[in-house]
C-alpha positions in Angstrom: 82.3 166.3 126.4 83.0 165.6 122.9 85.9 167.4 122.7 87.4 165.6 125.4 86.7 162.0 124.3 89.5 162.0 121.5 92.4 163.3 123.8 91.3 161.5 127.0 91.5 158.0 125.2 94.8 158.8 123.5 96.4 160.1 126.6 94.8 156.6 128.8 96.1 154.5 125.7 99.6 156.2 125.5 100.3 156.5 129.0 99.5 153.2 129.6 101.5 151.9 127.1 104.0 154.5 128.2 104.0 152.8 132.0 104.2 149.4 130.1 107.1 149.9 128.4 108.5 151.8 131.6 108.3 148.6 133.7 109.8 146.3 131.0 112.6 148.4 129.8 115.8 147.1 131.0 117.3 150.8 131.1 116.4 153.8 132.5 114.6 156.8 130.4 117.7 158.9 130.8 120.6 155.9 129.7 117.7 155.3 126.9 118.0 159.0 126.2 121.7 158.9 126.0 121.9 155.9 124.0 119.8 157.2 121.5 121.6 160.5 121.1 125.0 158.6 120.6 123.5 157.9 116.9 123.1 161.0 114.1 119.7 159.2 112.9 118.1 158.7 116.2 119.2 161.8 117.6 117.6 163.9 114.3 114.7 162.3 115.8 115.0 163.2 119.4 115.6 166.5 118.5 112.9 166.7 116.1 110.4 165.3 119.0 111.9 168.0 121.2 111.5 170.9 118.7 107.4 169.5 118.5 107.6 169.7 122.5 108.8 173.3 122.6 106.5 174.5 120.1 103.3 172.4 122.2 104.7 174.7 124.8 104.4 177.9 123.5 100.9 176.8 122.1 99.9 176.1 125.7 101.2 178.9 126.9 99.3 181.1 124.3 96.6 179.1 124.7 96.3 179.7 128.7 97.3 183.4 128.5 93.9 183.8 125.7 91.6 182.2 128.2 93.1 184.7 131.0 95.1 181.6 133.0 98.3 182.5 134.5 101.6 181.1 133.6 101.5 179.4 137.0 99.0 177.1 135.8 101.2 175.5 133.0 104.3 174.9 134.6 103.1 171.0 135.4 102.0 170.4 132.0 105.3 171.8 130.8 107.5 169.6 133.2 105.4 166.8 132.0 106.4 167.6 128.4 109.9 167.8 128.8 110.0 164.1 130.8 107.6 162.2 128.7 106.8 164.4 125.7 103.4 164.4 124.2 101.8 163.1 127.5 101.6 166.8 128.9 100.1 168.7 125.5 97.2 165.7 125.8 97.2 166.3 130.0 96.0 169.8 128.5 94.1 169.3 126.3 91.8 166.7 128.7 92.5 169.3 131.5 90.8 172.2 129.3 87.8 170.4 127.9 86.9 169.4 131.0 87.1 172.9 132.7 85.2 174.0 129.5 82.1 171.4 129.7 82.2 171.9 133.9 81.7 176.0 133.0 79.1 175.6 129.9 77.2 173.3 131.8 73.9 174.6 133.1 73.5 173.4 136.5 
């Protein structure tokens, strides 16, 4: 359960505020997309986000292959990545330590 605790309150925290700032925003996440790649400094940083997203990909993907999952399992996590970025490695991550403690557990 430990290994759950850290993940599960940063992914409650950051969705949350990711919701938040959803249901204020006065734009859409794609015309906030766009607008932010119209600029060469915010768009280094968009990309540099998405470079960190493809790479928490292929982790999870090596990740799930070394525990004998198949790729099948990963596509939501991925799809959650590529919308909302860091919200889908930490889905994982909460995902996995659960399915860990649930098979360690002596019941």
């Amino acid at each position: 359960m430990k290994k759950v605790i850290l993940p599960l309150s940063v992914l409650v925290l950051f969705s949350g505020y990711t919701l938040y700032a959803m249901l204020v925003s006065q734009e859409s996440l794609l015309d906030f997309g766009v607008r932010l790649m119209s600029s060469v400094d915010t768009a280094q940083v968009v990309i540099d986000l998405y470079i960190f997203c493809g790479l928490a990909c292929i982790w999870m993907y090596y990740d799930n292959k070394a525990s004998g999952g198949r790729f099948v399992v990963i596509i939501p996590y991925v799809l959650v990545t590529a919308v909302f970025a860091s919200i889908g490695p930490l889905l994982y991550l909460v995902v996995k330590g659960f399915k860990n403690n649930y098979k360690g557990s002596k019941v």
